[in-house]
C-alpha positions as CSV (number, residue, x, y, z in Angstrom):
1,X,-111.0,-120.3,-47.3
2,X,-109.9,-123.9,-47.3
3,X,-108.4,-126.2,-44.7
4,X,-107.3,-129.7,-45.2
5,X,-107.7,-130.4,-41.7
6,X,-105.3,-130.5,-38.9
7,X,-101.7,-131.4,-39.5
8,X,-99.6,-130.7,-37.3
9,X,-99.5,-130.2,-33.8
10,X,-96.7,-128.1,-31.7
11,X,-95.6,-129.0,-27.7
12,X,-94.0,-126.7,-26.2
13,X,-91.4,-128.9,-23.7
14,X,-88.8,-127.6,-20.9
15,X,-86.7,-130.4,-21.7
16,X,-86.0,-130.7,-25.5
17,X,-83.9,-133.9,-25.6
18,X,-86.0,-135.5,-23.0
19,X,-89.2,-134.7,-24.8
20,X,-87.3,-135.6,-27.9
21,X,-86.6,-139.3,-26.3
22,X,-90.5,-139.6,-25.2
23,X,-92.0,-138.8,-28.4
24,X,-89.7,-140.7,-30.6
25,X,-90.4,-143.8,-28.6
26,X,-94.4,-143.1,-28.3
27,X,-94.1,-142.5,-32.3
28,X,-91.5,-145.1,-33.4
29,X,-90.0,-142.9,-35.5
30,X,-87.2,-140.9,-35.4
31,X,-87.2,-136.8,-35.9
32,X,-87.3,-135.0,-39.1
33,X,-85.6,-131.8,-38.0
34,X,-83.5,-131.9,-35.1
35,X,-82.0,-128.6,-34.1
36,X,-81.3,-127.0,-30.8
37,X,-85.0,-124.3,-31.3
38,X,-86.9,-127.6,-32.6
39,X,-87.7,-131.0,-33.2
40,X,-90.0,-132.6,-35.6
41,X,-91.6,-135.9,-36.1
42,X,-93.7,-137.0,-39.0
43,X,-96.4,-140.5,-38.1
44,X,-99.2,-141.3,-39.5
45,X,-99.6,-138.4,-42.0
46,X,-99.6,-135.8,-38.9
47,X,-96.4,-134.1,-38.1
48,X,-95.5,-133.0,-33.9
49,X,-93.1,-130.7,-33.6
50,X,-91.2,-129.4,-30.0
51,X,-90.8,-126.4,-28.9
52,X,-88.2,-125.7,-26.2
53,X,-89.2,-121.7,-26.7
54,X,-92.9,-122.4,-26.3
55,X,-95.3,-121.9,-23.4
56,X,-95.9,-125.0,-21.5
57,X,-98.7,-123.3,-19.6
58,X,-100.5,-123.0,-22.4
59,X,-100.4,-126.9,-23.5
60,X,-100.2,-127.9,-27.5
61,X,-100.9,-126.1,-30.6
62,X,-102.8,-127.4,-33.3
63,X,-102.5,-126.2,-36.7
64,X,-104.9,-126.4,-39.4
65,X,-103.4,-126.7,-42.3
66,X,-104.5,-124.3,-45.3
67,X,-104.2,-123.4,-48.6
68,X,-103.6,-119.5,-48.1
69,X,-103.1,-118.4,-44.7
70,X,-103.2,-114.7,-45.4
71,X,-107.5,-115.0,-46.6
72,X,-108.0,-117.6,-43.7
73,X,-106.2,-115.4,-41.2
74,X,-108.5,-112.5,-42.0
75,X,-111.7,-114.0,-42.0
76,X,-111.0,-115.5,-38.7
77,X,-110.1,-112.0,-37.5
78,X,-113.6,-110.9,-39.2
79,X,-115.5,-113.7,-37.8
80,X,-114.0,-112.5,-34.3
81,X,-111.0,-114.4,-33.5
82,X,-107.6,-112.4,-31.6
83,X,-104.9,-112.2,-33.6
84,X,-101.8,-113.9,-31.2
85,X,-99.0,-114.0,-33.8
86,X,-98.7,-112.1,-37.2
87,X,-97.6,-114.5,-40.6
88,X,-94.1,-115.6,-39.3
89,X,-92.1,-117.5,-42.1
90,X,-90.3,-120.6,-40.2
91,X,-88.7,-122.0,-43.0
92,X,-89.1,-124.9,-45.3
93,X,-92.1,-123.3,-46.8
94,X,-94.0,-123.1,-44.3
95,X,-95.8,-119.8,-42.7
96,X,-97.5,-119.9,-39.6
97,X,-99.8,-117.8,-37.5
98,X,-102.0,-117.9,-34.5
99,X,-105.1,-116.5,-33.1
100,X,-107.4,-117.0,-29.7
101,X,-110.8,-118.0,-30.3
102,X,-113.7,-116.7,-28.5
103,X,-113.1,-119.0,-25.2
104,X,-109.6,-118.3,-25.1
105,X,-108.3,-121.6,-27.0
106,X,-105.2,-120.9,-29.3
107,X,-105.6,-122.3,-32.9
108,X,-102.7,-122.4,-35.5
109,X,-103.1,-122.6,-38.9
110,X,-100.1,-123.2,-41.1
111,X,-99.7,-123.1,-44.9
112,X,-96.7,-125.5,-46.9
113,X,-96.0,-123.7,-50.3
């Protein structure tokens, strides 16, 4: 199991083309993808996505970023983590996945083939 560290990290917003406004000024860039379930920014090697679908109780999502999420998601299964979200293909080549650690903290981890 490999990780090549954190990569991206997901928001879940209320208010997509508000959020889309802030975040585009904070990183001086403008977004990547830009649809209606999504918008992405890449910065400083690290990419921040919004969600308008996500929970905004439950704050950002980090995702590690590994080499093959399928090994990485069952050893962290193994070593006791609570599988949140099964392998979900979210296009561009990119699978994601979540679990809950043992203090309740949601980490992603996210593979680019």
């Amino acid at each position: 199991m490999a990780t090549s560290g954190l990569g991206t990290i997901v928001i879940p917003v209320k208010d997509l083309t508000a959020a889309k406004t802030l975040y585009g000024t904070l990183l001086g860039v403008t977004p990547d993808v830009d649809q209606p379930y999504y918008v992405g920014f890449t910065a400083g090697g690290q990419h921040v996505g919004l969600d308008p679908n996500g929970d905004t109780t439950a704050g950002p999502i980090m995702y590690w970023h590994v080499d093959n999420i399928r090994t990485t998601l069952d050893a962290l299964l193994a070593a006791g983590a609570e599988q949140l979200q099964e392998i979900k293909d979210v296009g561009a080549g990119k699978k994601i996945a979540t679990v809950r650690d043992q203090d309740g903290t949601t980490v992603g981890i996210l593979e680019q083939s």
